[in-house]
C-alpha positions in Angstrom: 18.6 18.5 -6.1 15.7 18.8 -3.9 13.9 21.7 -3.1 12.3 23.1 -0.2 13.6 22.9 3.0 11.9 22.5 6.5 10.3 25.2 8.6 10.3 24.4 12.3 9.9 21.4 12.7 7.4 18.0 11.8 4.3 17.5 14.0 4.7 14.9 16.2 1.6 13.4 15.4 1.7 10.8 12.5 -0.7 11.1 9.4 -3.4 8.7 9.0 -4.8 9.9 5.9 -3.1 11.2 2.6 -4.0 12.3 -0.3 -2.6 11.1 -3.7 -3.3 12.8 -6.7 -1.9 11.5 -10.5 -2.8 14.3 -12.5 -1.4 14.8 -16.4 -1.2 19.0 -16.4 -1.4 19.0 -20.4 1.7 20.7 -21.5 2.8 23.1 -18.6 -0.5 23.5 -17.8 -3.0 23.3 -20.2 -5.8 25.7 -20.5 -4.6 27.7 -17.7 -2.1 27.0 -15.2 -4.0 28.2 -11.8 -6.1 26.5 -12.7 -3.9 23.3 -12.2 -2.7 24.9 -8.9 -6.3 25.2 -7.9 -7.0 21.4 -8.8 -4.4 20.9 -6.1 -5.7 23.1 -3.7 -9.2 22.7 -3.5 -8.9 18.9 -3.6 -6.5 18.9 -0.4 -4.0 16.7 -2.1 -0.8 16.1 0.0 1.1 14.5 -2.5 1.1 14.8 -6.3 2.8 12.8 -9.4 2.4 15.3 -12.1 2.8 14.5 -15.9 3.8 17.0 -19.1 5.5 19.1 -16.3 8.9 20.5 -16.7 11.0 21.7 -13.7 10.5 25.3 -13.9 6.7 24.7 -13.8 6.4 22.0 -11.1 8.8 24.6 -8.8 6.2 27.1 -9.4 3.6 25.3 -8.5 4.8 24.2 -5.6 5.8 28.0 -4.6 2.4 28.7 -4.8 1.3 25.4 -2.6 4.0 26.0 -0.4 4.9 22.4 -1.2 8.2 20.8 -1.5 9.1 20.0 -4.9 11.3 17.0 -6.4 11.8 18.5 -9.7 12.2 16.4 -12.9 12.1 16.4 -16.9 8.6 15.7 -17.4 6.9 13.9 -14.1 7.7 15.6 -11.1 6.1 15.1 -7.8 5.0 17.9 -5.4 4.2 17.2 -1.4 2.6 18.7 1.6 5.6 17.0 3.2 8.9 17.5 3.5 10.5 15.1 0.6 14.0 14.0 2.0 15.6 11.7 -0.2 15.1 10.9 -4.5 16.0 7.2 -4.3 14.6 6.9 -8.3 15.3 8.6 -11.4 14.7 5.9 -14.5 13.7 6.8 -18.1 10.2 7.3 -17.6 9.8 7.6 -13.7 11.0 9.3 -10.6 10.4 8.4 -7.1 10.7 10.7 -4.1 10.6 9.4 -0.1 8.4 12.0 2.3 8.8 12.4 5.9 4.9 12.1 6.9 6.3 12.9 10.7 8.8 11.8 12.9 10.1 8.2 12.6 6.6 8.0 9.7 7.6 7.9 5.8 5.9 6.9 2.6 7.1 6.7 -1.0 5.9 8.1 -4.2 7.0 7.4 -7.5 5.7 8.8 -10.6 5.9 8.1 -14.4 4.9 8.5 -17.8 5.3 6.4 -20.4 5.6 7.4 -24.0 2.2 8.4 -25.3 2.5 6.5 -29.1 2.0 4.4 -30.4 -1.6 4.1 -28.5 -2.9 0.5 -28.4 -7.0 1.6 -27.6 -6.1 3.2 -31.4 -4.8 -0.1 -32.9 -8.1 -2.0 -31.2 -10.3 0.6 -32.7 -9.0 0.4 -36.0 -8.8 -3.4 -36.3 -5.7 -5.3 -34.6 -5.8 -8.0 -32.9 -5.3 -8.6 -29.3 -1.9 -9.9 -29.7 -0.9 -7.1 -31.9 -1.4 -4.9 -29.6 -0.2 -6.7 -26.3 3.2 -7.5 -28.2 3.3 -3.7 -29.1 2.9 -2.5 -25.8 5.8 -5.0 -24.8 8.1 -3.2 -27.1 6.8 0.8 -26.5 6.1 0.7 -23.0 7.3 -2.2 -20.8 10.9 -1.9 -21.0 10.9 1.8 -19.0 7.9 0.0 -16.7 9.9 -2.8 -16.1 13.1 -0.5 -15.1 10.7 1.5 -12.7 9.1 -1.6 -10.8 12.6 -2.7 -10.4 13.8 0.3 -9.0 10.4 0.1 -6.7 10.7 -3.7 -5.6 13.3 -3.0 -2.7 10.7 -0.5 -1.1 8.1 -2.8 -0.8 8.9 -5.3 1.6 9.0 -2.5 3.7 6.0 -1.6 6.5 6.5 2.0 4.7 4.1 2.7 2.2 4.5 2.8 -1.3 2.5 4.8 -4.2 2.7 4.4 -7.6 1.1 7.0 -9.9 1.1 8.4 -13.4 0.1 8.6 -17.2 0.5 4.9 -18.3 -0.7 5.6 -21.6 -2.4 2.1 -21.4 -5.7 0.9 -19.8 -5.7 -1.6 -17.3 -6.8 -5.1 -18.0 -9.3 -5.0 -14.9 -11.6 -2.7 -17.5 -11.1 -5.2 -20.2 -13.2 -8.3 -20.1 -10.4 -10.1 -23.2 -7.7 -7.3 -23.1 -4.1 -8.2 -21.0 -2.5 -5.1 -21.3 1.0 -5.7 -20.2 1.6 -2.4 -17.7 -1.4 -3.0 -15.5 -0.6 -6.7 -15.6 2.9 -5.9 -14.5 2.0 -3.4 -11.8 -0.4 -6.4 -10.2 1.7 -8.6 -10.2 4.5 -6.8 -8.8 2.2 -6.3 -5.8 0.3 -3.2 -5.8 -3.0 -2.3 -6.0 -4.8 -0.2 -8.3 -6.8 2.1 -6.2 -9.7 3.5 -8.6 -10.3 -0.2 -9.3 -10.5 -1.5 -6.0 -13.0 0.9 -5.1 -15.1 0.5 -8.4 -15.0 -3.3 -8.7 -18.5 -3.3 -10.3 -17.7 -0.8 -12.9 -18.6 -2.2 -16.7 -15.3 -3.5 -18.6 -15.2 -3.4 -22.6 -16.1 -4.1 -25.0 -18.2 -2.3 -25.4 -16.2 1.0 -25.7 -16.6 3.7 -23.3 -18.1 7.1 -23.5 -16.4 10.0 -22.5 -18.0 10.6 -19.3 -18.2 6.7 -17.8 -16.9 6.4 -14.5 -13.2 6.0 -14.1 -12.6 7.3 -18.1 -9.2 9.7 -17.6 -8.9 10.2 -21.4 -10.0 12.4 -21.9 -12.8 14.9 -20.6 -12.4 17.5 -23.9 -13.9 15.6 -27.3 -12.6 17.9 -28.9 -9.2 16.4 -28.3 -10.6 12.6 -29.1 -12.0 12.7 -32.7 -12.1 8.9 -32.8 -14.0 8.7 -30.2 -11.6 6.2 -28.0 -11.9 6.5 -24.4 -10.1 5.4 -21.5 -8.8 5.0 -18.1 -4.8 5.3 -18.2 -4.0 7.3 -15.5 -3.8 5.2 -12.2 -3.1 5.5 -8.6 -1.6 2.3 -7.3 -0.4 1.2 -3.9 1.6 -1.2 -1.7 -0.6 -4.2 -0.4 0.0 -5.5 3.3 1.3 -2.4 4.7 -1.5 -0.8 6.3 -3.1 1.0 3.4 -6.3 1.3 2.9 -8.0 3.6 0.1 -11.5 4.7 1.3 -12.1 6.7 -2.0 -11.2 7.1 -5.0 -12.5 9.9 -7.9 -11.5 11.3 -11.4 -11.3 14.7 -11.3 -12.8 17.0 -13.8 -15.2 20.4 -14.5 -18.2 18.1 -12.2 -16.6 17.8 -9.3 -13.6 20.3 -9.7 -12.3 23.7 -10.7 -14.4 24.9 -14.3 -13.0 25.3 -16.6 -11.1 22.3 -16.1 -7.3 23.1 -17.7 -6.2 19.7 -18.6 -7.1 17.2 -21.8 -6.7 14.4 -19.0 -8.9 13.9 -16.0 -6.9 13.4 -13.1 -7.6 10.8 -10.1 -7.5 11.1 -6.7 -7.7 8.7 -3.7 -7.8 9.3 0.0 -5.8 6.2 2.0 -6.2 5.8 5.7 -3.0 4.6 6.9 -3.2 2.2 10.0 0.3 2.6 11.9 2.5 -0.3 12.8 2.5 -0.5 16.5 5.3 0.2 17.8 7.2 -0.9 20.6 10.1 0.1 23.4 13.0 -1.1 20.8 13.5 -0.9 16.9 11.5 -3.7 15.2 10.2 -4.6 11.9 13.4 -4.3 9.6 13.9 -4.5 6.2 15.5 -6.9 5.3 13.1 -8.6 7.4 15.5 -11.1 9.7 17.3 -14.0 8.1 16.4 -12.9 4.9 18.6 -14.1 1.8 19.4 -13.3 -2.1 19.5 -9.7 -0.4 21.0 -7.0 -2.9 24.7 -6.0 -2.4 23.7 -2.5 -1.5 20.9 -2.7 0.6 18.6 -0.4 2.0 18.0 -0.9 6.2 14.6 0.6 7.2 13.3 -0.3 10.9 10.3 1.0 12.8 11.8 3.1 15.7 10.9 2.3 19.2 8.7 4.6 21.1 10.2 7.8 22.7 13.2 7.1 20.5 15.2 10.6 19.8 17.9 9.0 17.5 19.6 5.5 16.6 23.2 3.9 17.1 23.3 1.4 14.4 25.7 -1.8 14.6 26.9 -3.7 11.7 28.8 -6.9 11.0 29.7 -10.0 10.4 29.0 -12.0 13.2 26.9 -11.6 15.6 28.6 -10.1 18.7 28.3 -6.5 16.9 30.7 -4.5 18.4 31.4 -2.0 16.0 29.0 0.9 15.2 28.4 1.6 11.6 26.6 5.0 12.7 24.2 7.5 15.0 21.0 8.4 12.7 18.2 10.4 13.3 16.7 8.6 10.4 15.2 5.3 10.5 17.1 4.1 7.5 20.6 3.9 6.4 22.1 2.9 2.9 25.1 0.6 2.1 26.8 -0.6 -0.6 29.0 -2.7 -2.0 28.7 -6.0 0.6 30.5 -9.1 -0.2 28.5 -11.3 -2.2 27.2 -15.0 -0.3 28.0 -13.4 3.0 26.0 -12.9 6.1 25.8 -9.5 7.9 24.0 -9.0 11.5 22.8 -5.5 12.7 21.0 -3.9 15.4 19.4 -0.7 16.2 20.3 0.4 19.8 17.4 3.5 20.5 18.6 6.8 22.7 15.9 7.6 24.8 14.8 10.4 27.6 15.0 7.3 30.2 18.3 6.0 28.8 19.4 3.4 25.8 17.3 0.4 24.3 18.9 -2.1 23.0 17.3 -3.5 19.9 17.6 -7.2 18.5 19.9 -9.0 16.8 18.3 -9.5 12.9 21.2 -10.9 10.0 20.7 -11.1 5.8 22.5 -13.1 3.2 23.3 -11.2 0.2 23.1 -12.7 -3.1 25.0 -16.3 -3.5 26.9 -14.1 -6.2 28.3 -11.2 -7.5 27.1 -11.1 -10.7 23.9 -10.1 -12.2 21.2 -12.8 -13.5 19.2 -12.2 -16.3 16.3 -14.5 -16.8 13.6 -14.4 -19.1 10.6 -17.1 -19.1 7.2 -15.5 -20.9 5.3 -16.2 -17.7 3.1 -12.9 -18.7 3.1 -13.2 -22.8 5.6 -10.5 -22.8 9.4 -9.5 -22.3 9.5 -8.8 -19.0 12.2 -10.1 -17.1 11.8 -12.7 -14.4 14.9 -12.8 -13.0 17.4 -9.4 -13.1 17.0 -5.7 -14.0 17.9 -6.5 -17.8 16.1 -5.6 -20.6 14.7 -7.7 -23.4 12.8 -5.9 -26.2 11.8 -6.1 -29.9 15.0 -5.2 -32.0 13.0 -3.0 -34.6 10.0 -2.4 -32.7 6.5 -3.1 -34.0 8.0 -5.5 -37.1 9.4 -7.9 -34.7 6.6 -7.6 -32.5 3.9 -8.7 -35.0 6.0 -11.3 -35.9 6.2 -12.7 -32.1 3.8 -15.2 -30.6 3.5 -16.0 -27.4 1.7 -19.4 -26.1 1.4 -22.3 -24.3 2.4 -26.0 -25.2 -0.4 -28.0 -25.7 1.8 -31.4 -25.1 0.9 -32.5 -28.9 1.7 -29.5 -31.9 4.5 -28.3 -29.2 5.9 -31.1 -26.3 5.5 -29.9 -23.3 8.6 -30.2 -21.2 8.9 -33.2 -19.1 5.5 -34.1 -18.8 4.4 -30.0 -18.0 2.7 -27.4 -20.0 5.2 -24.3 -20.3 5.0 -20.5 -21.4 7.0 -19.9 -24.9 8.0 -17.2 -27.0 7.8 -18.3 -30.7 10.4 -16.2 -33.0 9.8 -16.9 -37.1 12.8 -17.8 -39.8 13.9 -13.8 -39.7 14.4 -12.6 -42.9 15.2 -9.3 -42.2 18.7 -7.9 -40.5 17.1 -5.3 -38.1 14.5 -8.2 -37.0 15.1 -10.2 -33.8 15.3 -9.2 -29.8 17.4 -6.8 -28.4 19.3 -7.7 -24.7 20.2 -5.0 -22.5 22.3 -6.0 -19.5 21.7 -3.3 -17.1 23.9 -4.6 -14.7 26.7 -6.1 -16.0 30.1 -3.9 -15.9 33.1 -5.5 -18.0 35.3 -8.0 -16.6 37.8 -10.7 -17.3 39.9 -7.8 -17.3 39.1 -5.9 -20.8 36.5 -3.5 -21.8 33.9 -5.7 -22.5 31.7 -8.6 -20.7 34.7 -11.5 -21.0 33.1 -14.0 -18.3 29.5 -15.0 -19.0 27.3 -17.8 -19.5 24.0 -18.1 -21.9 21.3 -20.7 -21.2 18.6 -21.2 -23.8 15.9 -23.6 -23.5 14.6 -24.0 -27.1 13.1 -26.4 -29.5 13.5 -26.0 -33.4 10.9 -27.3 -35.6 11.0 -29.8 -38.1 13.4 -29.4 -40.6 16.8 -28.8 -38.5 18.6 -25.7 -40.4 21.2 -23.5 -39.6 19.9 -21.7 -36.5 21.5 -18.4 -35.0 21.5 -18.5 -31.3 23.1 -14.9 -30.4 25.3 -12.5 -32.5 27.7 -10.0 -30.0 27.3 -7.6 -32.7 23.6 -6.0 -31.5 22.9 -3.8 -34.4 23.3 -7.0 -36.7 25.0 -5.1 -39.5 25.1 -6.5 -43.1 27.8 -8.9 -43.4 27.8 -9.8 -39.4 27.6 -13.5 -39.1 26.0 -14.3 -35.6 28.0 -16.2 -33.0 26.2 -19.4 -32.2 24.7 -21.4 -34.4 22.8 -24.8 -34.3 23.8 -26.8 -37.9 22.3 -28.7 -40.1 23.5 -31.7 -39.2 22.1 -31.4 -35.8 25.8 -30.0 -33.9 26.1 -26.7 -32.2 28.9 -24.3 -32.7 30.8 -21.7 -34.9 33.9 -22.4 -37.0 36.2 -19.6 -34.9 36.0 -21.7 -31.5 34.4 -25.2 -32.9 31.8 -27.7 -33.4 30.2 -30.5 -30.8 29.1 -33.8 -32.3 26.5 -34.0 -34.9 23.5 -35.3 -34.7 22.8 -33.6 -31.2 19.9 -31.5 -31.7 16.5 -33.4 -33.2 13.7 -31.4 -34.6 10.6 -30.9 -32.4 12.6 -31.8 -29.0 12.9 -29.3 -25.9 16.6 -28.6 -25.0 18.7 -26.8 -22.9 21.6 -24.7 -24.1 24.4 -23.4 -22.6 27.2 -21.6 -24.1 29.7 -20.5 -21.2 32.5 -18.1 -21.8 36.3 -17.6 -19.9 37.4 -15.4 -22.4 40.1 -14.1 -19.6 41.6 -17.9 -19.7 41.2 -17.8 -23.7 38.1 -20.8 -23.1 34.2 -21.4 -24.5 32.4 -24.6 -23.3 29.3 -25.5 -24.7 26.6 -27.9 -22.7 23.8 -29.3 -23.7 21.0 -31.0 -20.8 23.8 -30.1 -18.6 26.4 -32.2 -20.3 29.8 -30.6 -21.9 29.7 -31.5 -25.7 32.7 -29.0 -27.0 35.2 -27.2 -25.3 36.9 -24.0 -27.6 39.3 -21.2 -27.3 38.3 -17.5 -27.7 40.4 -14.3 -26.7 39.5 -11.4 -24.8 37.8 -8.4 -25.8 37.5 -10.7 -29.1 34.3 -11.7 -31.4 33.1 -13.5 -28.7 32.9 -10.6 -26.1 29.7 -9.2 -25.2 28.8 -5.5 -24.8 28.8 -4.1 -21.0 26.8 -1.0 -19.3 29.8 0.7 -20.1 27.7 1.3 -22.9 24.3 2.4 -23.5 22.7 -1.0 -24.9 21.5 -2.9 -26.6 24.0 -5.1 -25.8 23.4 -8.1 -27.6 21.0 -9.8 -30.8 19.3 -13.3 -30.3 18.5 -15.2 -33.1 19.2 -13.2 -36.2 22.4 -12.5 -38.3 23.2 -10.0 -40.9 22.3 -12.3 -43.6 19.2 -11.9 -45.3 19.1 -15.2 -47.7 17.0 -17.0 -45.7 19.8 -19.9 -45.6 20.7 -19.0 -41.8 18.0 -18.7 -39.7 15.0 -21.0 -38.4 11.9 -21.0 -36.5 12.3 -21.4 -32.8 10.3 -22.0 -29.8 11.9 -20.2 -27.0 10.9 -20.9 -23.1 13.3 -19.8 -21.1 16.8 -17.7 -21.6 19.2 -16.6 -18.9 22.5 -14.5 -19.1 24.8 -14.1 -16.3 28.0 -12.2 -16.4 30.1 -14.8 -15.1 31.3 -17.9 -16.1 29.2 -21.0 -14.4 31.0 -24.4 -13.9 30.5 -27.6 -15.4 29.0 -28.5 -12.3 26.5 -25.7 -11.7 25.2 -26.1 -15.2 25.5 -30.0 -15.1 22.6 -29.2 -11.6 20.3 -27.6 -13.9 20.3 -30.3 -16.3 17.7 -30.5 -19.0 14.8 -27.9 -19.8 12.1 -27.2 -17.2 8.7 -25.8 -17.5 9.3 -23.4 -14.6 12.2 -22.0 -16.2 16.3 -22.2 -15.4 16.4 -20.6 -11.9 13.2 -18.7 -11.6 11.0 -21.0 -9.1 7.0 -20.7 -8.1 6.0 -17.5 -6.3 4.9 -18.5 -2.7 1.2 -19.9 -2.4 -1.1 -17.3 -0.8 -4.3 -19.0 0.9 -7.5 -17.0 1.7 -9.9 -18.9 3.5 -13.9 -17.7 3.9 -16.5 -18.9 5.9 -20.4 -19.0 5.6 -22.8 -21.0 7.2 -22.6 -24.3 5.0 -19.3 -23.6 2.6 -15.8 -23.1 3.1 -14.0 -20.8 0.3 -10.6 -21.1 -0.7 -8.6 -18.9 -2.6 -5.5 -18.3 -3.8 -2.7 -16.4 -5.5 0.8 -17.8 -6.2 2.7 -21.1 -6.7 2.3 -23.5 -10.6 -0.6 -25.8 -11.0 -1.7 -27.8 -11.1 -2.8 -27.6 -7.0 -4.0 -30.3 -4.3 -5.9 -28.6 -1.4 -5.3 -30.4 1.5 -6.7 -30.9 4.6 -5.7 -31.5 8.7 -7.6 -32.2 11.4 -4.8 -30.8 13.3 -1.1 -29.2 13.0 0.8 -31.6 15.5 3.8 -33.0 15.0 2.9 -36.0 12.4 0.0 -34.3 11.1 -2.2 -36.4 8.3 -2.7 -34.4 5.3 -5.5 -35.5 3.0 -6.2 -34.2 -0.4 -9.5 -32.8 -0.8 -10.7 -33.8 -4.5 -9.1 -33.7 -7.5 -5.8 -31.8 -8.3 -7.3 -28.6 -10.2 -5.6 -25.6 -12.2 -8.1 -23.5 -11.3 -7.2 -21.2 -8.0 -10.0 -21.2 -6.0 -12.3 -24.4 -4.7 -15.3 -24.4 -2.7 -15.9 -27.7 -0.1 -19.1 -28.0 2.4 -18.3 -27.0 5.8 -18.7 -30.9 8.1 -18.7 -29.4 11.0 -15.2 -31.1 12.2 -13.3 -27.7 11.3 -9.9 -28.3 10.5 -6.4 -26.6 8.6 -6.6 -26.2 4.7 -3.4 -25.9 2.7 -2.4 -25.9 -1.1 0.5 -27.8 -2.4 1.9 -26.4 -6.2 4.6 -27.3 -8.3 8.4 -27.1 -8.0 8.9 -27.3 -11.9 
């Protein structure tokens, strides 16, 4: 439910500046409540993520600010403006859209993510880097991950997009040796961290901060911090490319704000000038922006309206001639669901105006190739988060599996690389322990094959077992790994792969030290298994539905699924492994599809390179290049010209690095960098 409610009407003129405040109230207010309020209103904040706030207060405090209120558990968000729609509502997050004015919206979503156990604790006391990166991985990236995935259809968008809150974490751009995974994730889902931007020349640790250092958040009260740990972990963040620009950014406390100041948190504000798309006589700038493809099955269409629009007749189909109107909006959006999968769809935005009706262009999108969901994981970051998919991957018994976890690099001689190329890896230890292991939640995967569970699926491991080959459990269906619970895939000792209930390949397939890739694909509707190995079938098996072999759905609340443990803790059925890449899909690929992916890759199984981003700078004797994006190694290139048959030239050496510098030679010319495919 959202309340408020519009009085009159909104301006007509659009906002150029907001406000955005994150601001962790301490516990329904802290110290004092109006005080809170007064944070609010003295600062001239339009819209506000709050944190430790539970419905009853945030409606009160928007009462007193005459603000609209999106109520929630523990972060709501408060606005100056109307809020119209609550497109989020994950574990730890919420997410609210605001009419700014006519035709003008923005997006705010809030969170806050569980407060222990505190990493800047487990550095202070003695822990190691990777202790605590794998630890945050477990505690607080699977509810991050869920929120950025809810976020990542907004910001493609030309409407802005805030994210604010408690992260419970510093950022790694205040840590000169620190990666700490939610700040990390944030970046790279592309958004900017405000504070930081602003404050680039701010000191980073070690050594550790004092309480009243620029930026700190935790926490202005020692009283509250008899450690003496201080940090910054409450953030404003914000879409990049979409017209935002922060001009200033502050923590708030008794300094510069109301005193006493009622919270154990500082909060942070930032003021963003917001340069307006131009806009033209008919709709433009949609999202899906034109001919996109792998569009979701229940897409959100956004569009900029045209000038002296008054409302919108939206047509929708499948080809091109769009004679049928899907609706007449008011709204510069409109929400569908369920589209056929691998199908193109046309639409067009036909603006009513006082001089008579615009008629906008024809744009089309191609929704996903397939219905299913794809899970894919490849330890790009050093952590769990998923590459591909909204599933979840997390350390089975938190913290023990964790420490046990190491993430790396091949270094082409203690570990191959794969084909020639270094890769990311997760390294999982001989598990000794039945609640040990990684949990798999498949967030989007209902049952099918007609039962009640996941009956059509396929699993793609690329993996490579040290010397000695053991037994080796790839998965168990059975995700609490009870005592007694064999697991359901297993690499032998004699080198086949298998389980007795649907049968054995060959032996002698799998050789220590050697990359391969896995796949175990399930028809459990048609009563088949087939298991491939560098894209090659090696066993073909029968298994029943709603059987062993079955695989937990959303139906239920997850975990869904164990990899590499079983509930046997001899020692006798489990093995070291090095893991680079795992996919789940909840359908059943064909021998062909599989027998296209063929052997491991460095890049992963279907996750390719990010697109290269080039900046290019100027002075009067150098020419800068840097860039974001794409797998090294990277050729920089060079053209005198872009005509048809242009001559490319590599300038230097191939490099890993992302940024080169050349001396300007007074021909000018077009740079461009060339990455990796795999």
């Amino acid at each position: 439910m959202l309340l408020g409610a519009f009085v009159g009407s909104l301006g007509a003129a659009p906002v150029t500046q907001l406000k955005v405040l994150s601001f962790n109230i301490w516990v329904q207010g802290g110290l004092s409540l109006s005080n809170c309020i007064e944070v609010i209103r003295t600062t001239g904040a339009d819209v506000v993520g709050l944190q430790e706030c539970n419905q009853a207060t945030a409606q009160a405090i928007a009462t007193n600010l005459g603000f609209y209120v999106l109520p929630a558990a523990d972060c709501p968000i408060v606005s100056r403006y109307p809020i119209t729609a609550s497109p989020i509502n994950t574990t730890r997050g919420v997410g609210a859209t605001i009419q700014l004015s006519p035709g003008q919206r923005a997006h705010l979503f809030n969170c806050h993510l569980v407060p222990f156990p505190y990493g800047p604790y487990d550095l202070h006391n003695g822990q190691s880097v990777a202790y605590v990166t794998n630890q945050e991985n477990s505690v607080r990236m699977p509810a991050l991950n869920q929120l950025l995935n809810s976020i990542s259809p907004f910001l493609p968008s030309f409407e802005p997009c805030f994210l604010v809150g408690d992260f419970n974490a510093p950022s790694h751009l205040d840590y000169a040796n620190v990666p700490w995974p939610p700040s990390v994730a944030c970046i790279g889902a592309g958004l900017g961290d405000s504070y930081r931007t602003l404050h680039s020349t701010n000191r980073t640790f070690p050594a550790p901060f004092a309480y009243n250092e620029p930026g700190i958040t935790w926490t202005p009260k020692t009283n509250q911090e008899p450690d003496g740990v201080f940090d910054r972990i409450d953030f404003v963040y914000y879409s990049l490319g979409d017209g935002l620009a922060p001009t200033n950014s502050i923590e708030l406390d008794e300094r510069n704000s109301v005193n006493p100041w009622p919270s154990d948190h500082r909060a942070v504000l930032t003021t963003f000038l917001i340069a307006l798309p131009a806009q033209v006589s008919k709709a433009s700038l949609p999202t899906p922006l034109n001919l996109a493809t792998n569009v979701s099955q229940n897409p959100l269409l956004i569009w900029l309206p045209g000038s002296n629009a008054t409302s919108h007749a939206v047509y929708f189909g499948t080809t091109n001639n769009l004679g049928s109107l899907l609706t007449n909006t008011v709204a510069n959006s409109v929400a569908l669901t369920n589209l056929s999968a691998n199908t193109t769809y046309y639409w067009r935005v036909n603006e009513a105006t006082p001089g008579g009706t615009v008629v906008g262009d024809v744009w089309s999108f191609t929704t996903k190739a397939i219905s299913s969901a794809v899970y894919e994981w490849d330890f790009a970051n050093s952590n769990l988060a998923a590459a591909l998919g909204n599933g979840g991957l997390a350390y089975a018994d938190g913290a023990t599996t964790s420490n046990l976890t190491v993430f790396g690099t091949t270094d082409g001689t203690t570990i191959p690389h794969i084909g020639g190329k270094p890769s990311k890896y997760l390294r999982a230890p001989a598990f000794n322990g039945i609640t040990n292991g990684y949990a798999v939640t498949l967030t989007d995967s209902p049952p099918n094959g007609g039962g009640g569970y996941l009956n059509q699926y396929t699993m793609i491991f690329d993996v490579l077992l040290p010397s000695p080959i053991n037994w080796f459990p790839f998965f168990n269906t059975s995700p609490s790994n009870a005592t007694g619970n064999d697991a359901d895939f297993y690499v032998a000792p004699d080198g086949s792969i298998g389980i007795a209930a649907i049968g054995y390949s060959a032996i002698g397939l799998i050789a220590a030290n050697t990359w391969y890739r896995v796949a175990f694909a399930a028809d459990l509707a048609a009563g088949t298994v087939t298991y491939y190995l560098n894209g090659a079938p090696v066993c073909t098996g029968n298994a029943g539905i709603d059987g062993r072999h079955s695989v937990y759905s959303n139906a239920e609340p997850g975990p869904h699924l164990r990899l590499f443990n079983e509930g046997d803790s001899s020692g006798i059925y489990t093995h070291v492994v090095y893991l680079s890449s795992f996919l789940f899909t909840d359908r059943t690929m064909s021998g062909a599809e599989i027998a296209a992916l063929g052997g491991p890759k460095a890049r992963g199984i279907l996750v390719t390179a990010p697109p290269i981003n080039l900046h290019v700078g100027l002075d009067a004797t150098n020419v800068y290049l840097n860039w974001s994006g794409g797998q090294g190694p990277f050729q920089v290139q060079q053209a005198l010209s872009l005509t048809n048959g242009a001559v490319w030239q590599n300038m230097g050496a191939s490099t890993s690095d992302t940024n080169s510098i050349f001396a300007r030679d007074g021909q000018g010319g077009f740079f461009r960098v060339v990455g990796q495919t795999q």
